[in-house]
Structure formats: C-alpha cells, structure tokens
N, C-alpha and C positions, 0 to 999 in steps of 0.2 A: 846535177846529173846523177842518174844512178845506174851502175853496171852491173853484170854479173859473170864469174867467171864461166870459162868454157874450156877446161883441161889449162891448157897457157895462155888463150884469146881472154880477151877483156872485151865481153860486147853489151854495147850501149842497150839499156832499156828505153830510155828514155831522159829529156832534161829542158831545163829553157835558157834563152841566152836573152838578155838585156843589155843593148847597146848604150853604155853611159859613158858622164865625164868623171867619172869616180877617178881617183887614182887607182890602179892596178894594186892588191892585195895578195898574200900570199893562199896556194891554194890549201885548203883545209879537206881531209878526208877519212874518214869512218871507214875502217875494214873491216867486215863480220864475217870476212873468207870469201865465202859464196857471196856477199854483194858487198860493193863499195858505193860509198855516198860522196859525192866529190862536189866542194866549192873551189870556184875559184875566179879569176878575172884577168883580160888581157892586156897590155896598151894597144890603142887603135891600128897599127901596122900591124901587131901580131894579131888579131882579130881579122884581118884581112886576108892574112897566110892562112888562119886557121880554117875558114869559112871557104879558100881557095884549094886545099887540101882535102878539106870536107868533100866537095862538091865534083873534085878531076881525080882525087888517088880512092874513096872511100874509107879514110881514115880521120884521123882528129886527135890531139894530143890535149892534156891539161896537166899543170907541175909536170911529173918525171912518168906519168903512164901513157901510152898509145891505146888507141880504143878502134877494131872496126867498128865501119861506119857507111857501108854502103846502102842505096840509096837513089832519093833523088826527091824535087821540093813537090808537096800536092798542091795542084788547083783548087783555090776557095773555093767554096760550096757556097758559106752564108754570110752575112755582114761581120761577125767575129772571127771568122777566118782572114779575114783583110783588114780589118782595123779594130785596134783594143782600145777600148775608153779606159780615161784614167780610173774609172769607179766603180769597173768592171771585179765584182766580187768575189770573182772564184779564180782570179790569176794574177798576183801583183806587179801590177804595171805603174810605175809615180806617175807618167803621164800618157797622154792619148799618143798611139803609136800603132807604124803597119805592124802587121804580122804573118809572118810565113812557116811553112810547115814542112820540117827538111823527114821524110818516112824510110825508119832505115827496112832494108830489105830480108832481113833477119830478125826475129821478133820474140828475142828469150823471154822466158819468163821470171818474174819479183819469185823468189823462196819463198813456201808455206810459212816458216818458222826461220829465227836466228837465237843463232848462240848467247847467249851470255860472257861478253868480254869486259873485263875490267876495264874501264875507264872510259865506256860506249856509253849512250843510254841504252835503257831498255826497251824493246819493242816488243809486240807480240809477232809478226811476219814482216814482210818485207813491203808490201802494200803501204801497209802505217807507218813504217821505217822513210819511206820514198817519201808519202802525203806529207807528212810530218817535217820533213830535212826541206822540201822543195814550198812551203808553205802552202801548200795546193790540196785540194781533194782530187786526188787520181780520177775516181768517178764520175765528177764532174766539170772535169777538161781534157781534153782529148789530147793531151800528151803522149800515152803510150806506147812505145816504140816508133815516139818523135823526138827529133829537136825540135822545139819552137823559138824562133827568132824575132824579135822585138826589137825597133831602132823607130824613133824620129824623125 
C-alpha cells in the first residue's frame, strides 16, 4: 500500500491485497513523512474484519496505523477486471484469481519529490517510490486510488 499524509489523516493512495496461505508476517514500512510505503499480511479472520471495516466503517488498519478509506467496489468493465491470469505481467498474481476493485472516494496525490532519509532507499518521486515497493508499473495497472483484491 502506499499513503500519504494529510495534516494527521493517513489517506490511502492506492494498494493490492492477495489473499494467500502464507503465514501472516510482520508489517514492514518506509516513512518519507509525506508518503508511507506499507507491507504487510493478515491471518484469514483478521482479513475478514479488515475487508468488513473497509467496506461498512471506510477505514482499514495495517500493523499500528488506521488509514481512511471510503469508498466502495467498481463494476468490471473488461476481462482483467474479473479475472487475473497467473501470467498476467504487469500485476503479480502466483495464480489465476478473481479480482475486485474497492475505489476510495478521496484521491490524494503520490509527492513530486522525497527526501532523503537514512536507511530508505532512494527514489526520485513518489510514483517510482510506489511502482517500485508494489512491484507494479503504476501506469500500467489501474491501481490508483484503489485497493485491488485478489483471492482464489
């Protein structure tokens, strides 16, 4: 996921969720102030809260921050809108899986430029910051000021 601040709000740019059998890991996050890059993973009950919270309060949590998150899911338009092949190259999915598009109702924008903080990598803006953390070319997936949902 990546966010951006908003005075004390945390509001979601955009992210994708993969419903797996991984074990739940701890979340990992990049703060460059003005954006946070956030990994993380849930057990399948708290994925169910989460996605249940998502969808009736407009919020969503990962590790120890709250994010709004209002919203609500869009209507496929085209065959990738509904289903991801496992070989589909521009969104890593291990296998062929539905896919849904939760579009929040607030639509900040990725920072020109970030800082330089010790122990971050470097980027040049936030765009390549996001593309980069999320394995994705922002350009060509329509992530954007979505979550995208992926399950089996």
């Amino acid at each position: 996921m990546a966010s951006v601040r908003s005075g004390n709000d945390l509001m979601l740019v955009g992210g994708w969720v993969i419903l797996s059998d991984r074990p739940p890991a701890e979340t990992i996050t990049l703060d460059y102030g003005s954006l946070l890059l956030l990994e993380g993973s849930l057990p399948v009950k708290a994925f169910d809260d989460w996605t249940t919270r998502l969808t009736t309060e407009g919020r969503l949590s990962l590790g120890d921050l709250t994010f709004q998150a209002k919203g609500d899911f869009e209507t496929p338009s085209w065959d990738f809108d509904k289903f991801m092949p496992s070989d589909y190259e521009h969104f890593p999915v291990e296998w062929g899986s539905n896919f849904y598009k939760f579009k929040f109702a607030s639509q900040p924008s990725l920072p020109p430029f970030l800082p330089v903080k010790s122990g971050l990598p470097l980027y040049p803006d936030g765009t390549t910051a996001w593309g980069q953390w999320m394995k994705i070319e922002p350009g060509r997936v329509d992530v954007l000021g979505k979550a995208s949902l992926s399950s089996s």
